[in-house]
C-alpha positions in Angstrom: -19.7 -0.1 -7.2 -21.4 -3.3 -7.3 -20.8 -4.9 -4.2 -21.6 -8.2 -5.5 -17.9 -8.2 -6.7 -16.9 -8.7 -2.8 -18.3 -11.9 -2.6 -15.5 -14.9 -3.0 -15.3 -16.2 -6.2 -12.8 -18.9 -7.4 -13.4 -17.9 -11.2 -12.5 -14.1 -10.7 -8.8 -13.1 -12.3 -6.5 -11.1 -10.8 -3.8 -9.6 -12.3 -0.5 -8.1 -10.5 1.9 -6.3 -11.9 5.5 -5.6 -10.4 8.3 -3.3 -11.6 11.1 -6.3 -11.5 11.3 -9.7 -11.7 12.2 -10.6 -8.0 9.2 -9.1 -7.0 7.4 -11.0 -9.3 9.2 -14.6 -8.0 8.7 -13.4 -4.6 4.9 -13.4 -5.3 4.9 -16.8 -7.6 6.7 -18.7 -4.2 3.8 -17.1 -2.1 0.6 -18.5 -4.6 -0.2 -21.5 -4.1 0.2 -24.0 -7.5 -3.6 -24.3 -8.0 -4.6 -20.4 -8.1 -2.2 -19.8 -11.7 -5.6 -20.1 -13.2 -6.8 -17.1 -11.4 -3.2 -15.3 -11.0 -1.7 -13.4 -13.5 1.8 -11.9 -12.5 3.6 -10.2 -14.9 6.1 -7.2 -14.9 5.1 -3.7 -15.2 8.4 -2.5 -15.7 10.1 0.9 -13.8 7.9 3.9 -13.5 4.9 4.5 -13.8 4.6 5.4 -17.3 6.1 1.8 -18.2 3.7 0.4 -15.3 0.8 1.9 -17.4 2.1 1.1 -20.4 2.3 -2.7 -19.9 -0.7 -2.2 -17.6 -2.7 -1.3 -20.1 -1.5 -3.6 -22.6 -2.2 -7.0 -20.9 -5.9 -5.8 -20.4 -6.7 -4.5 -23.4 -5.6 -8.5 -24.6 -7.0 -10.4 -21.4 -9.9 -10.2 -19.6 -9.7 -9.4 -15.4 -11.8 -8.9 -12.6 -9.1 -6.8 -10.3 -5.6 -5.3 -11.0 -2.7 -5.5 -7.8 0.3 -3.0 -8.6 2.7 -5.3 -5.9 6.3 -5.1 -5.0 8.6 -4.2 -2.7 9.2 0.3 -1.2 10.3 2.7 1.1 8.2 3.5 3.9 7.3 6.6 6.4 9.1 6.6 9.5 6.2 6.0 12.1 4.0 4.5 9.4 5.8 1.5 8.0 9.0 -0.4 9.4 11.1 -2.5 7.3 9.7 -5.9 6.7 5.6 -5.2 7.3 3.4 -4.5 4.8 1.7 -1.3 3.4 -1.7 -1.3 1.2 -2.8 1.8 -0.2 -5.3 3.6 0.8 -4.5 6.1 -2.5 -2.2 5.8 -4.9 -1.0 9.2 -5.4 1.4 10.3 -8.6 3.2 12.8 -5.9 5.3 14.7 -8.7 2.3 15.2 -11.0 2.3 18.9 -11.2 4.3 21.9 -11.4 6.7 23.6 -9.4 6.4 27.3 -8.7 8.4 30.0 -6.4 5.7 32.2 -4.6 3.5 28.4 -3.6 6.3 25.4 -3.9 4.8 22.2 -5.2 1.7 22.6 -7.0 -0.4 19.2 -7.8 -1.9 19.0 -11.1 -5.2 18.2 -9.1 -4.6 22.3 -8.3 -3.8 23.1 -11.6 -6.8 21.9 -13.0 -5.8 19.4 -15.1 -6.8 16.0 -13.8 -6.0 14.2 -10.6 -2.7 13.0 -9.4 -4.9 10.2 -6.6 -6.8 7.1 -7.5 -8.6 5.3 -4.7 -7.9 1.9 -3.6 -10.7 -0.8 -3.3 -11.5 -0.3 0.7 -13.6 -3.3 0.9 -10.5 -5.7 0.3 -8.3 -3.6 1.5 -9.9 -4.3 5.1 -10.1 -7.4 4.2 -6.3 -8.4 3.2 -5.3 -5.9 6.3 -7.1 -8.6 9.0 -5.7 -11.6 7.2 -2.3 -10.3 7.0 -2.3 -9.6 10.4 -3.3 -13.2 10.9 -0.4 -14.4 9.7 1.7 -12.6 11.7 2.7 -9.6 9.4 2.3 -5.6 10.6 0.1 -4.1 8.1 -0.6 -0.2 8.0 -3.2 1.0 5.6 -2.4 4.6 4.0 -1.5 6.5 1.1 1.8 5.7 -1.0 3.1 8.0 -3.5 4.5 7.1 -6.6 7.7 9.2 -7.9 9.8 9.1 -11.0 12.5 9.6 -8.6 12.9 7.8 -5.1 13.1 10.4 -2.5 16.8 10.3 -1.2 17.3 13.2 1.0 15.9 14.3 4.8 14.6 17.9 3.1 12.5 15.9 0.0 11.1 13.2 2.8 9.6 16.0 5.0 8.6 18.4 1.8 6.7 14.9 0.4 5.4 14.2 4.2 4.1 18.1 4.5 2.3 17.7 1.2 1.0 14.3 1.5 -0.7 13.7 5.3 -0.4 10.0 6.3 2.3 9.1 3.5 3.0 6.0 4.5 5.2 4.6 1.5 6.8 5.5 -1.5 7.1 3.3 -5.1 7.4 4.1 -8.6 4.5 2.3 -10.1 1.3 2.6 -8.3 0.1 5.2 -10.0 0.5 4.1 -13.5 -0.8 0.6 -12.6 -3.7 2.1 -11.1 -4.7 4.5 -13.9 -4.6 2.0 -16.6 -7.3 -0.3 -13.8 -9.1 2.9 -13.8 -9.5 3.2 -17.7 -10.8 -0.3 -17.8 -12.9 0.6 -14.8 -11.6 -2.6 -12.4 -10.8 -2.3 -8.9 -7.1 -2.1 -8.1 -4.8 -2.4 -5.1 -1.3 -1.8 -4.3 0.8 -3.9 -2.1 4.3 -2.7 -0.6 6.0 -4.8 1.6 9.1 -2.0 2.8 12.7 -2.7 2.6 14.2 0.3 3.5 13.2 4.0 4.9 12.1 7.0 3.3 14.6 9.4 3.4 18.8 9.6 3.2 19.8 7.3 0.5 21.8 4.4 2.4 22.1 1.2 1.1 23.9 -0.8 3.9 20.3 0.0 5.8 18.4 -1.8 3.1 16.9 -4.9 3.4 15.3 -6.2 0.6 15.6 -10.0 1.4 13.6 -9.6 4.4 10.9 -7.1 2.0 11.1 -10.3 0.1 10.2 -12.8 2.0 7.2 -10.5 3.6 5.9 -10.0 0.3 6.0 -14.2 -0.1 4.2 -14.3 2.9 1.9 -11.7 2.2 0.9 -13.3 -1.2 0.2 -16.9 0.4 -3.2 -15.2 1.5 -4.4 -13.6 -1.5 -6.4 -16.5 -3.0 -8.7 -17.1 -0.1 -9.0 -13.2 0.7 -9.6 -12.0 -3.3 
């Protein structure tokens, strides 16, 4: 990759796609007024086949420099506690693939057919990581896995932790966000502040206000980092 494209540059345009449209509010409040030139939020949608639907969509009408696939998740115990912040090393499509009974889970990456991963821009990632920990906020770097269906139960977590080392969060549009950056050969990132944690569905432990108000806080930086 060029690395010219690391240097700061107040003309480059970002956009960030999130599934809903508190996310997307959540961000707005965190951008400061004079960056809507350069910021583009807009929703993706649920899933990631809607996330690359809309994905692609907007870029094949606008021009950008980098794509953000942003919004609130689940993280891995002893990776990601409610309220800090996740970027992603990979985005990994983590039911891509087939299921058999002699081998379990087998990724389409196995079968031959493609690849389930696309690799986050490491450059800013190290980047947003030390300024986000500037402002207070725990940030882990690793993989998150994007699913068509959140992972509810103690058996799925530790299959999806045994399959994926380092799993540090789960979403539903990474992936899909990420491919259609890929097409149009742009760098992309994913952001996940966590609001609840991977594993037994229980939502009196959720606490998506606080995932929120992290991911405001999170986005305050991103013009002077990106």
């Amino acid at each position: 990759m060029n690395t010219s494209i690391h240097s700061h540059s107040s003309s480059r345009r970002i956009l960030i796609m999130t599934a809903v449209e508190a996310e997307r509010e959540a961000i707005l409040r965190g951008l400061p007024a004079l960056s809507e030139d350069r910021f583009s939020v807009q929703l993706a949608g649920v899933g990631p086949a809607s996330a690359a639907a809309r994905t692609t969509a907007i870029l094949a009408k606008e021009s950008f420099d980098m794509v953000i696939s942003a919004g609130i998740g689940g993280g891995f115990a002893g990776y990601a506690d409610i309220g800090s912040i996740v970027l992603a090393s990979q985005m990994i499509a983590a039911d891509l693939g087939s299921e058999t009974p002699e081998h379990g889970f087998i990724s389409v990456d196995e079968l031959g057919f493609g690849s389930s991963m696309i690799q986050a821009d490491t450059v800013y990632n190290g980047s947003l990581a030390s300024a986000i920990q500037q402002i207070g906020l725990a940030v882990h770097i690793g993989p998150v896995v994007t699913v068509s269906t959140t992972t509810g139960s103690a058996e799925s977590t530790a299959m999806l932790a045994g399959r994926i080392p380092g799993a540090s969060a789960e979403g539903m549009e990474g992936y899909g966000v990420a491919l259609a950056a890929h097409y149009f050969h742009l760098p992309v990132l994913e952001i996940r502040a966590i609001s609840n944690r991977v594993g037994p569905r229980d939502r009196s432990s959720w606490r998506i206000p606080d995932a929120l108000q992290a991911l405001t806080k999170a986005s305050s930086i991103l013009p002077e980092v990106l």
